[in-house]
N, C-alpha and C positions, 0 to 999 in steps of 0.2 A: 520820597514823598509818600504820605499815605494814601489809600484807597481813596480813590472816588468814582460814583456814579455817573457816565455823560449820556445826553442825548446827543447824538450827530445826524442830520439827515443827510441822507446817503441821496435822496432825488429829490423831486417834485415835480408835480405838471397840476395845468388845469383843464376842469373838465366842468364843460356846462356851465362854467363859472363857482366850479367850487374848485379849494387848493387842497391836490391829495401829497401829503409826505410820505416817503419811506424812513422811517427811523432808528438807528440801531440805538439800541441800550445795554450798556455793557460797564463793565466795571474797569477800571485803570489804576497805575500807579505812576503812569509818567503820559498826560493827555498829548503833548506836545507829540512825541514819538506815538502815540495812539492814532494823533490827527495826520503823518506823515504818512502812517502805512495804509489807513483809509483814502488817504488824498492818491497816491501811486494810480494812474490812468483813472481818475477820477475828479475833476478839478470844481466841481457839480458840489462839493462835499461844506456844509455849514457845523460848527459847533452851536448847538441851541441854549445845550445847560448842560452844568455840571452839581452836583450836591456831595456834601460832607455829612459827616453826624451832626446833628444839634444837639446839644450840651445839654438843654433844656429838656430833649425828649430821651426814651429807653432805647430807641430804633438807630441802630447801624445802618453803613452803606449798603445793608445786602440786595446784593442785584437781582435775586429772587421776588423778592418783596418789592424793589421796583415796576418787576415785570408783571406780577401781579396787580397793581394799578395800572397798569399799561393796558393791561388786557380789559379791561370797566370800561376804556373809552378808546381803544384801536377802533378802527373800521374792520382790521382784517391783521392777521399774522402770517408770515413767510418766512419759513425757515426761521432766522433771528432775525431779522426786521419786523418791527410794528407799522401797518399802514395806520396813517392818520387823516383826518379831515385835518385843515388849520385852527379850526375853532375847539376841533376835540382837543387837541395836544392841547392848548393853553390850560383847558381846564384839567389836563394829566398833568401838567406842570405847576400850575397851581395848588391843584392837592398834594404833590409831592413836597411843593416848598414847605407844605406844611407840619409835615413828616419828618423832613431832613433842610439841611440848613445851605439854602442855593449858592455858591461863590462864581467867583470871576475866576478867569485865568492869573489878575495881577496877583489876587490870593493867595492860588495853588503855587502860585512862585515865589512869592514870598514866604510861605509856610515848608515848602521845598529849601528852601536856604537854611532855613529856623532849623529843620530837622536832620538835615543833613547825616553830620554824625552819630545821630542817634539812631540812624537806618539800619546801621553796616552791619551785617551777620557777621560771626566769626568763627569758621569754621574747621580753626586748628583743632587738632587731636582727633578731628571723624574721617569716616572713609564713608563713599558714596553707594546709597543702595540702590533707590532709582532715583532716574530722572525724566520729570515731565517737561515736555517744549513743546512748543505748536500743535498744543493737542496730543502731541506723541505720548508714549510712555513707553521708557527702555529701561530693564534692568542693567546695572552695572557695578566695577568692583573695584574702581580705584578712581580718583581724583584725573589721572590723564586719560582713562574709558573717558569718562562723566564731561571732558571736556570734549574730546574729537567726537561722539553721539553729537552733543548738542549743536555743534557748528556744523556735521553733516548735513542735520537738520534745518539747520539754514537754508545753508547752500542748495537745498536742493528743493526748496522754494522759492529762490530766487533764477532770474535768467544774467546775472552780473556777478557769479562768482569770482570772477579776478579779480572784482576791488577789494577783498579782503585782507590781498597783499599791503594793502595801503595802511592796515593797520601795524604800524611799530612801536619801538622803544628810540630811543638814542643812539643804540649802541649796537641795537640786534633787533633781528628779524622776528618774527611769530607766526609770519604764514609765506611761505614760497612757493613757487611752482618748480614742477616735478625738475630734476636737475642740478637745482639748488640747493638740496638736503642738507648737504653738507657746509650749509652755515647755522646750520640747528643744532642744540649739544644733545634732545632726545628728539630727533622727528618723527612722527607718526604720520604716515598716509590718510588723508578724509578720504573716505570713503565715496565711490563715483564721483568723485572730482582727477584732475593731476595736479591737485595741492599737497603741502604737506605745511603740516604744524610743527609747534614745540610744545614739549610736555612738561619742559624741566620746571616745572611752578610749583610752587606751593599752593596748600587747598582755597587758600583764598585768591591768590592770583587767577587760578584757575576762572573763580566764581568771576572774577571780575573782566577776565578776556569773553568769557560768553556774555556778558553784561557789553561790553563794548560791541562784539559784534551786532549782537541782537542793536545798539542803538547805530550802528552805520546805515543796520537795512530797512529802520523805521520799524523795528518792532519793541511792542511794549514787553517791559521787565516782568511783567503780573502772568505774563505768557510762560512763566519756568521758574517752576518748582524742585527743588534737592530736596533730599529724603534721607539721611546720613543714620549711622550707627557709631558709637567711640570708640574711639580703640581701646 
């Protein structure tokens, strides 16, 4: 899927009789898994909008340039949330449609279908120089580093590390606990966990087990970045 802009509000209350939002605005590649990892002890949580490029105009998703309109009609900013009146937001949304071209979710699903294989990186022939996830950034030197970094990185933002297990194949394993190595043909230990992985992938397999992990635990793909050199 490509980029898009969403607004989600994260709260609301009222006050005096006026309705204050808290809003994130943030940019996405997969809003479904966006809206999961927002919703986790949050059940409070609305999707308001999302926007694409409009064909018509020069302007990208950039979520910069979002926030900067955001910022003309918040009440107030926190951290990454924009505080709203209900009445400001419509007309930040407004102006925005104006800019960029607002879609539905049936859209972004169906435009997700259309694009699918024309997504896929492929990143035979490189070795991994860094990699970013959850904010992190770690240098690294090979395709099985690049994979055990990023799922540490997971895991150790999550409190359900053992469902990781639950990710397989047919035929074989990809994450056991400690014990179990030896149904692994390279295992590597995650670090602060007592799991252990398999490495024996290819560079793209690789990409695609941290792609699956990241979507068991509701996080978005737009969250990690590889950084490669060719061989």
């Amino acid at each position: 899927m490509s980029d898009v802009v969403y607004a989600i509000r994260i709260s609301h209350l009222e006050y005096s009789g006026l309705k204050i939002m808290d809003i994130k605005i943030g940019k996405s590649t997969d809003i479904d898994n966006t809206l999961r990892q927002y919703s986790r002890g949050n059940r409070d949580i609305e999707l308001l909008d999302t926007w694409s490029p409009n064909p018509d105009k020069t302007l990208s998703t950039a979520e910069r340039g979002v926030h900067a309109v955001a910022e003309k009609y918040a009440y107030d900013k926190q951290s990454e949330k924009f505080v709203f009146l209900q009445g400001a937001y419509q007309e930040f949304a407004e102006t925005v449609n104006m800019l960029l071209r607002n879609v539905s979710r049936d859209d972004l699903a169906a435009a997700s279908t259309s694009r699918e294989s024309d997504d896929v990186e492929d990143y035979t022939g490189t070795t991994p120089s860094v990699i970013k996830i959850l904010g992190e950034t770690h240098e690294v030197d090979s395709w099985a580093d690049a994979l055990t970094v990023a799922v540490a990185a997971i895991l150790r933002d999550v409190d359900d590390s053992e469902r990781i297990t639950e990710i397989d194949g047919r035929t074989r394993s990809y994450f056991v606990e400690e014990g179990r190595q030896s149904e692994l043909v390279k295992p590597r230990p995650i670090p602060d966990t007592d799991l252990y992985l398999e490495t024996n992938f290819s560079a793209n397999d690789c990409i695609r087990k941290v792609e699956q992990v990241m979507a068991k635990y509701g996080y978005d793909r737009a969250e990690l970045e590889i950084f490669t050199e060719d061989n």
